[in-house]
FIKERO-623330 format. One line per 5 residues: number of its first residue (from 1); for each residue x, y, z of N, C-alpha, C. Coordinates in steps of 0.05 Angstrom, whole numbers, plus 5000, padded with zeros to 4 digits. Example, Ala and Ser with C-alpha at 12.3 -4.5 7.8 and 13.67 -1.06 7.14 Angstrom:
! residues 2
1> 5264,4886,5156,5246,4910,5156,5264,4934,5156  5257,4955,5142,5273,4979,5143,5258,5001,5157
! end
This chain:
! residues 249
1> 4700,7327,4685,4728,7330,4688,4743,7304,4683  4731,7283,4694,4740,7257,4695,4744,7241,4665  4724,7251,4646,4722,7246,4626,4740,7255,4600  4746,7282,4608,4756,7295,4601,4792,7295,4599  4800,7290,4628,4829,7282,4631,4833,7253,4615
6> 4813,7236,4619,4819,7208,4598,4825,7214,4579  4809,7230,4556,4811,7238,4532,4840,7237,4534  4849,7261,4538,4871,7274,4535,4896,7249,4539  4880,7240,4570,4913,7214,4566,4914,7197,4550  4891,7194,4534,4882,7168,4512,4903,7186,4496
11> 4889,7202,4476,4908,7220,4458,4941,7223,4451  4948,7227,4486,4971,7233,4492,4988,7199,4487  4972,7185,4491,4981,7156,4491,4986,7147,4460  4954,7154,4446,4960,7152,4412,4985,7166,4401  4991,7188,4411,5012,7206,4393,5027,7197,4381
16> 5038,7201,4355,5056,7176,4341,5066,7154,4341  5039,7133,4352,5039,7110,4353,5018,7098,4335  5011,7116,4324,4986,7095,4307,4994,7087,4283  4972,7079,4258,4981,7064,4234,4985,7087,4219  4975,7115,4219,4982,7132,4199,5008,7149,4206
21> 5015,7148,4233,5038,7156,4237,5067,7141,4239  5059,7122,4234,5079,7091,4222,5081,7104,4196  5058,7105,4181,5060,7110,4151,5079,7132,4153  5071,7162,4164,5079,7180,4157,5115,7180,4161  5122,7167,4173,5156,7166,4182,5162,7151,4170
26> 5148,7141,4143,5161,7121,4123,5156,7135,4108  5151,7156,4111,5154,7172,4072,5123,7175,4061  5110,7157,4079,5075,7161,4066,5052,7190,4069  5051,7192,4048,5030,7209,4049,5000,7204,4057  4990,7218,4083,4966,7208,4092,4939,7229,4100
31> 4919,7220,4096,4896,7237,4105,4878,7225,4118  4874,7239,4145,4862,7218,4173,4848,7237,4174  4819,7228,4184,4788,7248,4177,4778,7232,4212  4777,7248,4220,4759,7241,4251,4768,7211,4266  4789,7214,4273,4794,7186,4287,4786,7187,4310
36> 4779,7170,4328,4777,7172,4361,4795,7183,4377  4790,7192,4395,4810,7194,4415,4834,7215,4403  4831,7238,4391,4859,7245,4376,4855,7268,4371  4849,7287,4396,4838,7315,4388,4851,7331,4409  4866,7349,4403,4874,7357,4383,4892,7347,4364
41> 4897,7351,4331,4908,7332,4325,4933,7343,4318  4948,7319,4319,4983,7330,4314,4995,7322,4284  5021,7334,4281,5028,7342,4254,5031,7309,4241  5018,7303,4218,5023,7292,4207,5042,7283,4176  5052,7271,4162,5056,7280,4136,5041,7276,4115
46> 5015,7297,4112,4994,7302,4092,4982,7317,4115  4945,7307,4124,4938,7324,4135,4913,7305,4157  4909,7313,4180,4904,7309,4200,4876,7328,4212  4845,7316,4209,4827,7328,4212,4814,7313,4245  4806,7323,4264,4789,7312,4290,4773,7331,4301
51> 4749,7317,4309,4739,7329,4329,4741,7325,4361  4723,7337,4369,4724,7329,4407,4719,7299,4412  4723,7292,4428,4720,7261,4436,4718,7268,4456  4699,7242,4474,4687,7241,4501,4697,7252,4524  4681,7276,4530,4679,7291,4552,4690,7321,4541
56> 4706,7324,4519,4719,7347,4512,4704,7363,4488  4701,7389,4485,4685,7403,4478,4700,7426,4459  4696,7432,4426,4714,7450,4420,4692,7444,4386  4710,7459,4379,4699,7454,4342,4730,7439,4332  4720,7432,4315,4740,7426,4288,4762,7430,4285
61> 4786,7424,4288,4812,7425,4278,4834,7406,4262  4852,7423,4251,4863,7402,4230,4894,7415,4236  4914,7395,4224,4939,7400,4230,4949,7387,4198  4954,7413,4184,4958,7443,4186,4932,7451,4193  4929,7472,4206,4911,7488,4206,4893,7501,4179
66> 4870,7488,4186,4853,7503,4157,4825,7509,4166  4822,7535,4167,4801,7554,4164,4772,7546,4153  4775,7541,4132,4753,7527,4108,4741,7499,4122  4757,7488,4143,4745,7461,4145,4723,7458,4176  4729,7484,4187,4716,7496,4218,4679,7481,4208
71> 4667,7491,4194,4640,7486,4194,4633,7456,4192  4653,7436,4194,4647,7416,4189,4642,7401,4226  4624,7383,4220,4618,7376,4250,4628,7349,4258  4649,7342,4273,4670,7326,4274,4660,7315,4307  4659,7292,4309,4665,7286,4337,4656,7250,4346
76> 4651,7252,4367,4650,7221,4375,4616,7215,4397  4615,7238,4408,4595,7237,4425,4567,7261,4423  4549,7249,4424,4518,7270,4411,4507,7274,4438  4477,7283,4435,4466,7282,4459,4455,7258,4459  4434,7256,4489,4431,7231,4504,4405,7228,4498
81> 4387,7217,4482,4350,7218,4490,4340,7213,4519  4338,7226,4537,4331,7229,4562,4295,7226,4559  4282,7224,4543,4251,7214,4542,4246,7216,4520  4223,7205,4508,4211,7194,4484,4210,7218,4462  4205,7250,4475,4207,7269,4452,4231,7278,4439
86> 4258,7264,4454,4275,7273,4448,4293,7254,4435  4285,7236,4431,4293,7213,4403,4291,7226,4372  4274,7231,4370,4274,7245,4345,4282,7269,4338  4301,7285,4352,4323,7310,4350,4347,7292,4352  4348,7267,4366,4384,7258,4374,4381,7245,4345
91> 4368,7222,4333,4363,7220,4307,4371,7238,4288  4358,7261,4288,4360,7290,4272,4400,7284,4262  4402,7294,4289,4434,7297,4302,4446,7287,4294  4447,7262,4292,4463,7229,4283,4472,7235,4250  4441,7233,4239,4445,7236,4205,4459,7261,4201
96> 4456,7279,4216,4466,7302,4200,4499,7305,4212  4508,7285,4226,4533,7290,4240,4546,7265,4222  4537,7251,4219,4542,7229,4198,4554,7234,4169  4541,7258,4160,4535,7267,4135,4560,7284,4124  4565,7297,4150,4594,7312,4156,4613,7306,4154
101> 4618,7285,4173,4639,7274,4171,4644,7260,4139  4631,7248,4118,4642,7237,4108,4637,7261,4078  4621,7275,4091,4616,7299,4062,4655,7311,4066  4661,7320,4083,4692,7329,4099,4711,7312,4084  4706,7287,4088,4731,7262,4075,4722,7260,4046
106> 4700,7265,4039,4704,7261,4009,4718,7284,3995  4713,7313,4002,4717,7337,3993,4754,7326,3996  4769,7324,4027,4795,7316,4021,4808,7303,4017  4782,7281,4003,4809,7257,3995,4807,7259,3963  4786,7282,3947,4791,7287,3923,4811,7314,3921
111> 4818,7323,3941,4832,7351,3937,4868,7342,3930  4876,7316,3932,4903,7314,3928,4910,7283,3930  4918,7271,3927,4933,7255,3919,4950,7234,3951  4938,7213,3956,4945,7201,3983,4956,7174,3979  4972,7168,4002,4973,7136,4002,4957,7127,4010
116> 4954,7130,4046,4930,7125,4061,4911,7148,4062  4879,7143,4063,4866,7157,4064,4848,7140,4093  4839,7148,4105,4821,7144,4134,4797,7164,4141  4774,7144,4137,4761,7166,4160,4734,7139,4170  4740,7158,4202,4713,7141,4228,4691,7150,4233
121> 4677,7139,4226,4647,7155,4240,4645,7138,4264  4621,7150,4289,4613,7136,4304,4582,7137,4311  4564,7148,4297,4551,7157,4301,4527,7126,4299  4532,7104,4285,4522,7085,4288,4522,7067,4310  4540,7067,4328,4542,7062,4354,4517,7071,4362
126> 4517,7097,4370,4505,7117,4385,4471,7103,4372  4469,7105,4339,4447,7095,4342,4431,7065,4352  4446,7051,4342,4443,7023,4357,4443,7018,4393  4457,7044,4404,4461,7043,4428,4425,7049,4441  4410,7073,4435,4391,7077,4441,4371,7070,4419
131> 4367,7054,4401,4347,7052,4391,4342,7019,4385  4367,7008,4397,4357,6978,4388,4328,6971,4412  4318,6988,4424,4289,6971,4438,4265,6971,4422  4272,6992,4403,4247,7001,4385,4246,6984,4370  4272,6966,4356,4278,6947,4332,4278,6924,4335
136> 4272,6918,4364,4282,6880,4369,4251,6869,4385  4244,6863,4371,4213,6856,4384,4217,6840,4412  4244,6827,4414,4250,6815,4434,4256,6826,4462  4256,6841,4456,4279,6862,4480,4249,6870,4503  4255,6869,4526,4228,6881,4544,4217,6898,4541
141> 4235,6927,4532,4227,6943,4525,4217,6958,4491  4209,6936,4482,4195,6940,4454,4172,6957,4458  4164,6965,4442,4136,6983,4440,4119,6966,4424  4097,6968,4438,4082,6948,4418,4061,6964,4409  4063,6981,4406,4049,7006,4400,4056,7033,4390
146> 4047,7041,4367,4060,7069,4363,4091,7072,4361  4104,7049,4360,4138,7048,4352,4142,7064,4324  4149,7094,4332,4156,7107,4308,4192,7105,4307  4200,7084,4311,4226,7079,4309,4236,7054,4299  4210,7044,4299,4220,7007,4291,4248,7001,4276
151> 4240,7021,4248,4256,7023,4226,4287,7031,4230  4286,7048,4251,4316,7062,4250,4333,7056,4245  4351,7034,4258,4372,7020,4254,4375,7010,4224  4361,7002,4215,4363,6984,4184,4365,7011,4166  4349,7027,4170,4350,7058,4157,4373,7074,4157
156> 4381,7075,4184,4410,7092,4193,4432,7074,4174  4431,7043,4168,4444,7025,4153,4448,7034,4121  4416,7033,4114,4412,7040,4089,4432,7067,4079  4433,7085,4087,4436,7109,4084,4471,7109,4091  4488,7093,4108,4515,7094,4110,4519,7077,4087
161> 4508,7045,4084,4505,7040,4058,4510,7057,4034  4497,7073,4022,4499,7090,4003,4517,7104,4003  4525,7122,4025,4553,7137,4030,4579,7121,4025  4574,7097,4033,4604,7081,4029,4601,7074,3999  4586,7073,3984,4573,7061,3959,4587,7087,3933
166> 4585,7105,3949,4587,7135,3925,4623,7127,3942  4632,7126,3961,4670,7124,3959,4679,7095,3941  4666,7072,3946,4675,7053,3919,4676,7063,3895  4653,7076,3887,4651,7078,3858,4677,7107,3853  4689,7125,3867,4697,7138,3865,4724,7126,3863
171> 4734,7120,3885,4764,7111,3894,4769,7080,3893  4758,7059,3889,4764,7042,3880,4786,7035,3862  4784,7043,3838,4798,7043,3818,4828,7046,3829  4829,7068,3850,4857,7076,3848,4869,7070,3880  4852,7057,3890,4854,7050,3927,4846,7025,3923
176> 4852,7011,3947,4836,6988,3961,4821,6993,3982  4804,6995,3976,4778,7004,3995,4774,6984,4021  4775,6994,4042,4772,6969,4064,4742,6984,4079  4735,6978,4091,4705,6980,4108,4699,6960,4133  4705,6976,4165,4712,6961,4180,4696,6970,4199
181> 4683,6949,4226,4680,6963,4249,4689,6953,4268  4687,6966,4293,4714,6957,4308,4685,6935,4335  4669,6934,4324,4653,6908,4343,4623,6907,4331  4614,6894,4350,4587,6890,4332,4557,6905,4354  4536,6890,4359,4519,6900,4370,4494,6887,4380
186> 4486,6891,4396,4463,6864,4400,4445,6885,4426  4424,6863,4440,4412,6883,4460,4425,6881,4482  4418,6889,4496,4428,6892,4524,4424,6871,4544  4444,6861,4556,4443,6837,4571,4421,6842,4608  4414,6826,4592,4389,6819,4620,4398,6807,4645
191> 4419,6802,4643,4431,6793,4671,4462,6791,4673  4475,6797,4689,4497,6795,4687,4513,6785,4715  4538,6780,4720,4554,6766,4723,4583,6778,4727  4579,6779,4759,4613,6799,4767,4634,6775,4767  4650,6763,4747,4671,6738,4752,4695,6753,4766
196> 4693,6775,4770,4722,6785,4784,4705,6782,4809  4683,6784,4827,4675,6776,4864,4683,6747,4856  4675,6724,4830,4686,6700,4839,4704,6685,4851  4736,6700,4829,4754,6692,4823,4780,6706,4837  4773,6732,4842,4788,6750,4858,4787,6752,4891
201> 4803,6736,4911,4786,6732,4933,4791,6765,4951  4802,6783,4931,4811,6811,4944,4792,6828,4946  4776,6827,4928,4759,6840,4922,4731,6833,4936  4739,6808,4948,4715,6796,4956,4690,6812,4974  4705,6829,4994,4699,6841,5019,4696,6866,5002
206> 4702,6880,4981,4697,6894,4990,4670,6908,4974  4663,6937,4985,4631,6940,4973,4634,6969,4957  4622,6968,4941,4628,6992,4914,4608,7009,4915  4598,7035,4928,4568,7037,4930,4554,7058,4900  4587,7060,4881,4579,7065,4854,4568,7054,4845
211> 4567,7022,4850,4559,7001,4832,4520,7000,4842  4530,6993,4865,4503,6998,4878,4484,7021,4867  4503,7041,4870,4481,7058,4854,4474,7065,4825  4496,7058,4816,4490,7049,4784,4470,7034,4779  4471,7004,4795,4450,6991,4780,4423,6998,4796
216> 4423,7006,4816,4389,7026,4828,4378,7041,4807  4399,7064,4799,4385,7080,4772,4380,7070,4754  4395,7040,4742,4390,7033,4714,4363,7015,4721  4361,7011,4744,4336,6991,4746,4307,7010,4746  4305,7026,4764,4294,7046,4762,4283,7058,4726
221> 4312,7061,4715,4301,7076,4687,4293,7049,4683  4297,7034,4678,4288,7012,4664,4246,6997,4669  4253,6997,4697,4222,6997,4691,4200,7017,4696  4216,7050,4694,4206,7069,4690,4201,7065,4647  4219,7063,4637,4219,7055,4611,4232,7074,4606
226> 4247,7090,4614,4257,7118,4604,4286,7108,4612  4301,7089,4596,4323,7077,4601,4353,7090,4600  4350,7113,4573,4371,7124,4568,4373,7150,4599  4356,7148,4615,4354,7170,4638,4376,7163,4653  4387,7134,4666,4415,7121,4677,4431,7127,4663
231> 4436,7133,4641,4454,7134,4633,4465,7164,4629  4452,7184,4628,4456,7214,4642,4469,7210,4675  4443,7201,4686,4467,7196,4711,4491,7200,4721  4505,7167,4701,4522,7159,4705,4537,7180,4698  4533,7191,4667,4556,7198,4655,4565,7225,4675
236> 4539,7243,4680,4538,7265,4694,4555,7264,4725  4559,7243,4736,4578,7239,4746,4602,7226,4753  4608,7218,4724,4639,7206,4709,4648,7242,4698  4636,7258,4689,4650,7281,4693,4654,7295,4715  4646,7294,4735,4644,7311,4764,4661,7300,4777
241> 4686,7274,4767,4685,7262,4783,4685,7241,4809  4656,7237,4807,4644,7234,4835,4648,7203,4838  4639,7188,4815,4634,7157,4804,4664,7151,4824  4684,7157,4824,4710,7153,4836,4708,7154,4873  4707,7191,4874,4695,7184,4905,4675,7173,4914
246> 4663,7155,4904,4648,7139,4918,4654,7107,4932  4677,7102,4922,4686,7067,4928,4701,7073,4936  4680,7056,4964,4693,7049,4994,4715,7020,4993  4722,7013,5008,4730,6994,5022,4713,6987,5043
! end
């Protein structure tokens, strides 16, 4: 639920405030293919494609409304690998949700004629999120054994690589092609550091027992090795929720 109402106030917050709706009230013609946070999507001038974003659940829609574009798989959030057999279905998931989204933006940004054309994937997040232990020999949780994942990340690369490779050679000529992400990626920090108990003497007293129990579970998955298991947890009760009623004073 918790997750869910965010969406919406995120959304509600984007509503003709972003860069394509700048454009569009200047006369620009635009085509926005899966942006974050922006589902359902509102009228633009050209055309306006999104899926669900975090916590919200639906298929495909576009403003105008179009029929033809339903089978395409649009969104921001996949499933979770909760143990080792289930890496290689969220994998599965990734590429083929990947593939969508930009198979979707190619089909409409050859169907007519744009100023701005846009589209986001996120699905590289998601893989870097759970698979950099398999890739970083450094990380505690490397496998030093049997890592049928080592490759992923550079692979999941290879392959958006190419996708962005077939839109230069297409639209170049007649666009300026930009290719952006909005941060980068590394492993997961081994220790950390509350500067707001430092600095904040308000906060000083008081005791969070979300936090407490956040980091019990993530310690737990962690040297259980089944790491992405905290992170079900958490999320499972950032929708319920609960993550809120829990901090005391």
């Amino acid at each position: 639920m918790a997750l869910r109402v965010n969406s919406y106030l995120i959304r509600n917050k984007l509503l003709g405030r972003t860069f394509w709706d700048i454009a569009s009230k200047n006369g620009k013609k635009v085509c926005v293919v899966n942006p974050i946070f922006a589902y359902p999507p509102w009228k633009v001038n050209g055309l306006m494609v999104t899926g669900p974003s975090f916590g919200l659940k639906g298929s495909t829609m576009s403003q105008p409304a179009r029929d033809d574009l339903l089978r395409y798989r649009l969104g921001t959030y996949g499933r979770t690998p909760l143990l080792p057999h289930g890496y290689k279905e969220t994998l599965r998931e990734a590429v083929e949700q990947l593939k969508s989204v930009f198979s979707l933006a190619y089909k409409l940004f050859n169907e007519d004629l744009y100023d701005i054309m846009f589209v986001a994937d996120y699905t590289l997040d998601r893989i870097q999120h759970y698979y950099w232990r398999y890739c970083d020999p450094k990380d505690p949780l490397y496998p030093k054994f049997m890592n049928t994942f080592k490759d992923t990340i550079i692979n999941y690369y290879r392959i958006l690589d190419s996708i962005i490779w077939k839109f230069i050679n297409r639209f170049s000529d007649d666009y300026t092609v930009i290719v952006l992400g909005d941060h980068g990626h590394s492993r997961r920090p081994l220790r950390l550091v509350s500067i707001d108990k430092f600095l904040n003497p308000k906060v000083q007293d008081k005791y969070r027992y979300v936090e407490l129990f956040k980091h019990l579970a993530m310690l737990f998955a962690y040297y259980a090795r089944i790491d992405n298991l905290s992170y079900w947890f958490i999320r499972k009760m950032q929708e319920g929720g609960l993550l809120g009623k829990l901090v005391t004073k």
